[in-house]
Backbone as a chain_set.jsonl record, in Angstrom:
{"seq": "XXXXXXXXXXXXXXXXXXXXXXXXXXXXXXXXXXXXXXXXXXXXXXXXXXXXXXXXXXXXXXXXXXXXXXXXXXXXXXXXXXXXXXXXXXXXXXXXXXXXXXXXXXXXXXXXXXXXXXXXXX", "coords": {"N": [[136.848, 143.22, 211.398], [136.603, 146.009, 210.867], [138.482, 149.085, 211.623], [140.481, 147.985, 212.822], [143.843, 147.067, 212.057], [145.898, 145.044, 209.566], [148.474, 143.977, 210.746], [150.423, 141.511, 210.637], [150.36, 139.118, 208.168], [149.959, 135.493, 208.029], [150.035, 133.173, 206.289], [149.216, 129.362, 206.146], [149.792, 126.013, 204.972], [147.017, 124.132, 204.631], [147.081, 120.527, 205.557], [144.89, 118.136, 205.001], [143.909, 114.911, 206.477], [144.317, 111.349, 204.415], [142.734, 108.854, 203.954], [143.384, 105.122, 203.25], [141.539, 104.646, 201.11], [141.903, 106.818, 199.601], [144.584, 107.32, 199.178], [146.453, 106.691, 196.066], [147.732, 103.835, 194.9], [150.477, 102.16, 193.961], [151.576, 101.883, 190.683], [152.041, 99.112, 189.741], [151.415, 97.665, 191.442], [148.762, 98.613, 191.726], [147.774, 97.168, 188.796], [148.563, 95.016, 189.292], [146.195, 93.805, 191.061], [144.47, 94.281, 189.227], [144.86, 91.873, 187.656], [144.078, 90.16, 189.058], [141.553, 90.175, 188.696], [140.89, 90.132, 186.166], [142.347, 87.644, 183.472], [145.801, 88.301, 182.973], [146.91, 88.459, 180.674], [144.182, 88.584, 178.779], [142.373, 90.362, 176.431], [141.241, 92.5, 177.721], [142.139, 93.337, 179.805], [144.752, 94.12, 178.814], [143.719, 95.919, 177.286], [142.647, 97.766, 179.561], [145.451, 97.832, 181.044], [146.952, 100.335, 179.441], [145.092, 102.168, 179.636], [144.971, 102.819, 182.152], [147.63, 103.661, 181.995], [147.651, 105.714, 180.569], [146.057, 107.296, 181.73], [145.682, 107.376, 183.912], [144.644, 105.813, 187.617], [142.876, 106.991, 188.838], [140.638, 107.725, 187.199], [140.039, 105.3, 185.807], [139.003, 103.746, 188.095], [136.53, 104.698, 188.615], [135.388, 104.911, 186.197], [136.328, 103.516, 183.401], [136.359, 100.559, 184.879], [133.274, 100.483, 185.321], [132.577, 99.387, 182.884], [131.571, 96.214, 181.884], [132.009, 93.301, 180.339], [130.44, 92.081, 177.55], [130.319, 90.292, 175.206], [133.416, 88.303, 173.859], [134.467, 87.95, 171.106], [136.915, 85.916, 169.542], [137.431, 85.072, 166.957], [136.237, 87.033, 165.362], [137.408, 89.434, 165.921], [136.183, 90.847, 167.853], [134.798, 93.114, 170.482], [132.165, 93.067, 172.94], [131.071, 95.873, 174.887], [129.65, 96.551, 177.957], [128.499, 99.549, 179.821], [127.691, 99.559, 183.383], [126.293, 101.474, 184.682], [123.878, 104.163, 183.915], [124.984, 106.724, 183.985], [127.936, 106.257, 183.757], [127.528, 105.159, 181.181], [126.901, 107.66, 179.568], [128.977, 109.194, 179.869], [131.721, 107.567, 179.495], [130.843, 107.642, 176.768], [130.825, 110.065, 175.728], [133.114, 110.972, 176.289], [135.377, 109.395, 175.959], [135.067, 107.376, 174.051], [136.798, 107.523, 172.16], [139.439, 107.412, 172.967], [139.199, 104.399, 174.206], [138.96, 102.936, 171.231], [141.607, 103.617, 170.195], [142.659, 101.983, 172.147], [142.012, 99.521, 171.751], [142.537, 99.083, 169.689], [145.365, 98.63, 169.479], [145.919, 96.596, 170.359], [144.525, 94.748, 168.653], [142.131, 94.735, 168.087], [138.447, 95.677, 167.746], [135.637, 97.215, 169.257], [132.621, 96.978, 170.82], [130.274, 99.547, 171.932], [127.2, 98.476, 174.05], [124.287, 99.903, 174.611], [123.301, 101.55, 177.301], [120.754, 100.195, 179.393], [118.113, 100.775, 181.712], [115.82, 98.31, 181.302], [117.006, 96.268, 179.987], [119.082, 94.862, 181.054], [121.965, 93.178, 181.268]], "CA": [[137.921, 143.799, 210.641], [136.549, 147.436, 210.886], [139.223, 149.437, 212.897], [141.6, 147.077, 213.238], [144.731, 146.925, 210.95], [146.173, 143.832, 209.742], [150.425, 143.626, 210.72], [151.744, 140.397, 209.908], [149.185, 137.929, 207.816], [150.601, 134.476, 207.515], [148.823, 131.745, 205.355], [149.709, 127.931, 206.508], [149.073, 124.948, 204.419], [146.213, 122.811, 205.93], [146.846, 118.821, 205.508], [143.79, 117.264, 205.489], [144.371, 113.291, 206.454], [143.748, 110.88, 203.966], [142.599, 107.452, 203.99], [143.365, 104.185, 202.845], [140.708, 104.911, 199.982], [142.098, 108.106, 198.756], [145.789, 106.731, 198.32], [146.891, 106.205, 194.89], [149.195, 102.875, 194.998], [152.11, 102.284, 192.785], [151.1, 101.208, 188.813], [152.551, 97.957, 189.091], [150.673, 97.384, 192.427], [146.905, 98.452, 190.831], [147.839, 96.577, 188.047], [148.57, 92.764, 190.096], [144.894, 93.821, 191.518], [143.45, 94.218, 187.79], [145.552, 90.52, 187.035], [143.507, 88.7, 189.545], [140.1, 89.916, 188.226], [141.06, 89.606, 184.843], [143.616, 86.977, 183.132], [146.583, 89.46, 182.302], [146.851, 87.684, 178.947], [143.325, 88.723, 177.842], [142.337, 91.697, 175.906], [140.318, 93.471, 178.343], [143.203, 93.467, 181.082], [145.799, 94.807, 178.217], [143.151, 97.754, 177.308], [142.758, 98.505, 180.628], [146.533, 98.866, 181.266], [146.784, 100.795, 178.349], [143.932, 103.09, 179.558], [146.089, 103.298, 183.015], [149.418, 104.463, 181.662], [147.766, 106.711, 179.72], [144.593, 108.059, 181.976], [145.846, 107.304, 185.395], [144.007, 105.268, 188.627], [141.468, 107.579, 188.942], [139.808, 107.541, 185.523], [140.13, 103.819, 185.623], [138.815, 103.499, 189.182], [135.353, 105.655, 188.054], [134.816, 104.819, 184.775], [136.925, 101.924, 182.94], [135.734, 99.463, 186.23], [132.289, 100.294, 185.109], [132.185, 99.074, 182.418], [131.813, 94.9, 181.513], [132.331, 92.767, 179.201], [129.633, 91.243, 177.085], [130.864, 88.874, 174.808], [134.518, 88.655, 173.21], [134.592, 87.411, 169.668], [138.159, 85.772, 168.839], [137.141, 85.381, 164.966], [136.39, 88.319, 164.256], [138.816, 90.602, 166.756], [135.425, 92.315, 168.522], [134.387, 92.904, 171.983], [130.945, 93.899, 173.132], [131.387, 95.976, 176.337], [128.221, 97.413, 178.611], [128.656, 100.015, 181.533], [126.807, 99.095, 184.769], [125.021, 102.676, 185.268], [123.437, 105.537, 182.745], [125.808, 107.661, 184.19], [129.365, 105.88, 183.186], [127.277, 104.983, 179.483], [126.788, 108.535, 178.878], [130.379, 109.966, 180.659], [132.184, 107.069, 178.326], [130.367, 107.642, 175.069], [131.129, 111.326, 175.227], [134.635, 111.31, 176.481], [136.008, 108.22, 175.925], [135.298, 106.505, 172.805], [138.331, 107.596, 171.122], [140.614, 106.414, 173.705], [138.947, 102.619, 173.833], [139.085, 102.915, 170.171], [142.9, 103.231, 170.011], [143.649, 100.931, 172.938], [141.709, 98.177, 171.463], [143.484, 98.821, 167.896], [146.519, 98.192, 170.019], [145.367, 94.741, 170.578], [144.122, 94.121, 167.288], [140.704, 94.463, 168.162], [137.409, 96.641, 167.609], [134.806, 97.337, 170.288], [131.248, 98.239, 170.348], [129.751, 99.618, 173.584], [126.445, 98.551, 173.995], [123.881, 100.877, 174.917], [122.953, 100.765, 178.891], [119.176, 100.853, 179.566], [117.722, 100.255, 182.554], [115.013, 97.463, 180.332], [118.106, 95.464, 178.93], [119.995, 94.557, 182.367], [122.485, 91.725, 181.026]], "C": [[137.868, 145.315, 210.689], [137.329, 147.923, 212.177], [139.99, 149.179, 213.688], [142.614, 147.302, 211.524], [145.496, 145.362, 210.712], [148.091, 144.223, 209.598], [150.606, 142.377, 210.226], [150.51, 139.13, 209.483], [150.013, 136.812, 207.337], [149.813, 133.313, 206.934], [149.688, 129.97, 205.534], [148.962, 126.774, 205.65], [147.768, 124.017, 205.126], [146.344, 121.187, 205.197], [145.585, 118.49, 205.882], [144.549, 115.345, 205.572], [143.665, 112.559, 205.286], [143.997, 109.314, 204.09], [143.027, 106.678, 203.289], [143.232, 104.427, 201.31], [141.39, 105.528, 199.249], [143.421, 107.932, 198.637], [145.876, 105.984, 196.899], [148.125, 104.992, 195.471], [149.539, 102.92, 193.898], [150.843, 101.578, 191.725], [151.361, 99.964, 189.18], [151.628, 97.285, 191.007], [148.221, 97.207, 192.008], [146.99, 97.591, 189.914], [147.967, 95.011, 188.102], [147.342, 93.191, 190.457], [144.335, 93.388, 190.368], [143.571, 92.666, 187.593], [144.607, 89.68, 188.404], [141.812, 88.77, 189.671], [139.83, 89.556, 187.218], [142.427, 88.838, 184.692], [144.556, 88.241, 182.416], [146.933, 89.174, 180.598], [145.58, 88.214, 177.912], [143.175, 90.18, 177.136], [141.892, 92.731, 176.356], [141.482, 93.93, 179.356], [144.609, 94.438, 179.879], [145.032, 96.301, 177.898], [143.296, 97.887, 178.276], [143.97, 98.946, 181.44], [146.709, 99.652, 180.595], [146.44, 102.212, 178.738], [144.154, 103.936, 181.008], [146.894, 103.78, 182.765], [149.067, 105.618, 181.212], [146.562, 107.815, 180.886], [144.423, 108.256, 183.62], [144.431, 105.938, 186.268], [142.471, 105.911, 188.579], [140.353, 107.468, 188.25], [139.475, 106.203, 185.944], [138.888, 103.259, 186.743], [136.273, 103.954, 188.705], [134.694, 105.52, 186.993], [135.129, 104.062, 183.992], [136.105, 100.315, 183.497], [134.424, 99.651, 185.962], [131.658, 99.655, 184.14], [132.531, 96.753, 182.412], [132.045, 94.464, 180.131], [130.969, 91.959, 178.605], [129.854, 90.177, 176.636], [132.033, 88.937, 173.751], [134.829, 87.561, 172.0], [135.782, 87.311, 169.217], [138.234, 85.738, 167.398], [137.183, 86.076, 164.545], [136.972, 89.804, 165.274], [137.578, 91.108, 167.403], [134.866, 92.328, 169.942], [133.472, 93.411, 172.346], [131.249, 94.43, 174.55], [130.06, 97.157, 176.772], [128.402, 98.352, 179.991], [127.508, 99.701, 182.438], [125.683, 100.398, 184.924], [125.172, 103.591, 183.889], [124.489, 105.861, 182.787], [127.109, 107.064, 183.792], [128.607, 105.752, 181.461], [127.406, 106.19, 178.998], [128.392, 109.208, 179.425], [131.428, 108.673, 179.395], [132.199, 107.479, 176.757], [131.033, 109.038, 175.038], [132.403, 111.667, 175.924], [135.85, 110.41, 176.131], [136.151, 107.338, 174.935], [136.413, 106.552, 171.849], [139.41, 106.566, 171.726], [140.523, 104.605, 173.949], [139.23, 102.942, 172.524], [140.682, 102.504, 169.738], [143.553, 102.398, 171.185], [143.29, 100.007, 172.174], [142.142, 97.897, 169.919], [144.708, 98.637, 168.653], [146.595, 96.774, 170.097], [144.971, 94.289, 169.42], [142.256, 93.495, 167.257], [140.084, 95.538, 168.001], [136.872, 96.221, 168.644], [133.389, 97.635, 170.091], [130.527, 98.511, 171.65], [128.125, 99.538, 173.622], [125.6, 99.123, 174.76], [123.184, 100.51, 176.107], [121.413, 101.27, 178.511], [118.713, 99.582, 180.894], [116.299, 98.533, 182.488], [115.74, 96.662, 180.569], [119.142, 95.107, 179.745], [120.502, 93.269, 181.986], [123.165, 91.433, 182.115]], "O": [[138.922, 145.94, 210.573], [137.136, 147.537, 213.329], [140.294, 149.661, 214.78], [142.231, 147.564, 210.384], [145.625, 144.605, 211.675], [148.722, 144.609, 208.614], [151.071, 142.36, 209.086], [149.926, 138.416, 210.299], [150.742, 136.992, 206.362], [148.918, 132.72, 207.536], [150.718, 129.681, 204.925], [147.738, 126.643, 205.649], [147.878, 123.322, 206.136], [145.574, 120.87, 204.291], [145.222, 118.561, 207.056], [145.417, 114.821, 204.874], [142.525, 112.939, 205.016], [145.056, 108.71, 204.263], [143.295, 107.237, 202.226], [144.131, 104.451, 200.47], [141.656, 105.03, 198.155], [143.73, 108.581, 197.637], [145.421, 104.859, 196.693], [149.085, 105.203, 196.212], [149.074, 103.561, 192.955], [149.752, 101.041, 191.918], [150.4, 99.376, 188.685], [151.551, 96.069, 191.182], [147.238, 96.467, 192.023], [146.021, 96.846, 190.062], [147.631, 94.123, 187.318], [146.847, 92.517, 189.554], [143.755, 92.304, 190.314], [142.519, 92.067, 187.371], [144.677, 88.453, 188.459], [141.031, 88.035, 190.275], [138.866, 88.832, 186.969], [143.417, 89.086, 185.38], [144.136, 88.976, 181.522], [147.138, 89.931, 179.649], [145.701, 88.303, 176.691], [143.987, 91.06, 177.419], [141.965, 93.812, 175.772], [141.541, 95.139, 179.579], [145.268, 95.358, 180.365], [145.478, 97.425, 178.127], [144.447, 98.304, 178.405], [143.963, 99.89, 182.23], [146.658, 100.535, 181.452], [147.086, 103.21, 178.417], [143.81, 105.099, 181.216], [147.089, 104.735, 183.516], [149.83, 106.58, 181.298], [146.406, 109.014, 180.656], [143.612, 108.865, 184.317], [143.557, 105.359, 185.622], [141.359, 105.43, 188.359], [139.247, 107.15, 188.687], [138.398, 106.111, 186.534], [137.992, 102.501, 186.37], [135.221, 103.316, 188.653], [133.55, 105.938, 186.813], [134.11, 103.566, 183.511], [135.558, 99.403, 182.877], [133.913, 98.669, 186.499], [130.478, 99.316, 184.23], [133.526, 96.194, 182.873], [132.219, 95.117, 179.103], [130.482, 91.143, 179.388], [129.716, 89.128, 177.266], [131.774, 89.577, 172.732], [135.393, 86.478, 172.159], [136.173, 88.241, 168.512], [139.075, 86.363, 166.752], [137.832, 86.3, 163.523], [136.768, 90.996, 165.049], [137.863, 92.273, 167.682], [134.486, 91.249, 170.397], [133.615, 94.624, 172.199], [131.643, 93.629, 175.398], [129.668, 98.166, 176.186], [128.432, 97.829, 181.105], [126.37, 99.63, 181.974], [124.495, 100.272, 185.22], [126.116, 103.717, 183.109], [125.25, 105.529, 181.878], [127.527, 107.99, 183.096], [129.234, 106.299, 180.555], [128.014, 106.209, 177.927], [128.544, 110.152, 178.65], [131.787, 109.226, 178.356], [133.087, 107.592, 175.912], [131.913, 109.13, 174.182], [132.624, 112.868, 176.076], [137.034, 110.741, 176.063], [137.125, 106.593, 174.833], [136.775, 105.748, 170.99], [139.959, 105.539, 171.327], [141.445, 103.791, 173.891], [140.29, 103.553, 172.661], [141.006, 101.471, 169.152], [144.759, 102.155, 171.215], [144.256, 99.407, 171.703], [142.095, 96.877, 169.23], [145.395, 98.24, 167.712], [147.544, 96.047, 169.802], [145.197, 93.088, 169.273], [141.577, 92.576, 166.798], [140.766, 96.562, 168.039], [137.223, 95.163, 169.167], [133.011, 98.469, 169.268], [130.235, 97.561, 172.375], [127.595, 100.571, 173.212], [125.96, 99.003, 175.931], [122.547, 99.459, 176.178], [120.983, 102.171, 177.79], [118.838, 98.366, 181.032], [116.014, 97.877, 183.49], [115.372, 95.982, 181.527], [120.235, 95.007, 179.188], [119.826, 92.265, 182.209], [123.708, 90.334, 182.228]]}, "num_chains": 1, "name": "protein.A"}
């Protein structure tokens, strides 16, 4: 650059390609996927649209999908739910508990997330 002048600087977008992977599909497309892991009827499949409309694919994809289900108590409205790794238990608990909180009062249910530990592998 020393001793040179710059005349005409033009800046061009760069496209990177993206894959398969890294396409977002339509809502109502992710959402027939969710319906044939879960019954769309149950309570875990209505939070988790819920938690879509409101939080997008991505979220969902990363951190929702990590977590399971323990055991869902029709008597008394409650759902035990466990994430798979440290890392989604502690990224949930501290960002997320509000938002399960009011999906699953949408449903007419409470939640309690039980605490991951590598020990306690259900």
């Amino acid at each position: 650059m020393y001793g040179y002048k710059i005349q005409d600087l033009q800046v061009t977008q760069f496209e990177q390609p993206t894959t398969v992977s890294q396409k977002q599909i339509n809502e109502e497309e992710y959402l027939l996927n969710l319906s044939k892991q879960f019954d769309s009827n149950s309570t875990w499949y209505k939070v988790r649209e819920s938690l879509i409309k409101s939080y997008g694919q991505t979220i969902d994809k990363k951190y929702f999908s990590e977590l399971n289900i323990i055991n869902e108590d029709n008597v008394s409205k409650k759902i035990f739910i466990k994430a798979k790794t440290g890392f989604a238990d502690s990224y949930i608990t501290s960002n997320h508990m509000e938002n399960l909180a009011h999906a699953f009062k949408a449903q007419g249910f409470s939640f309690e997330l039980v605490k991951f530990s590598n020990f306690n592998k259900i």
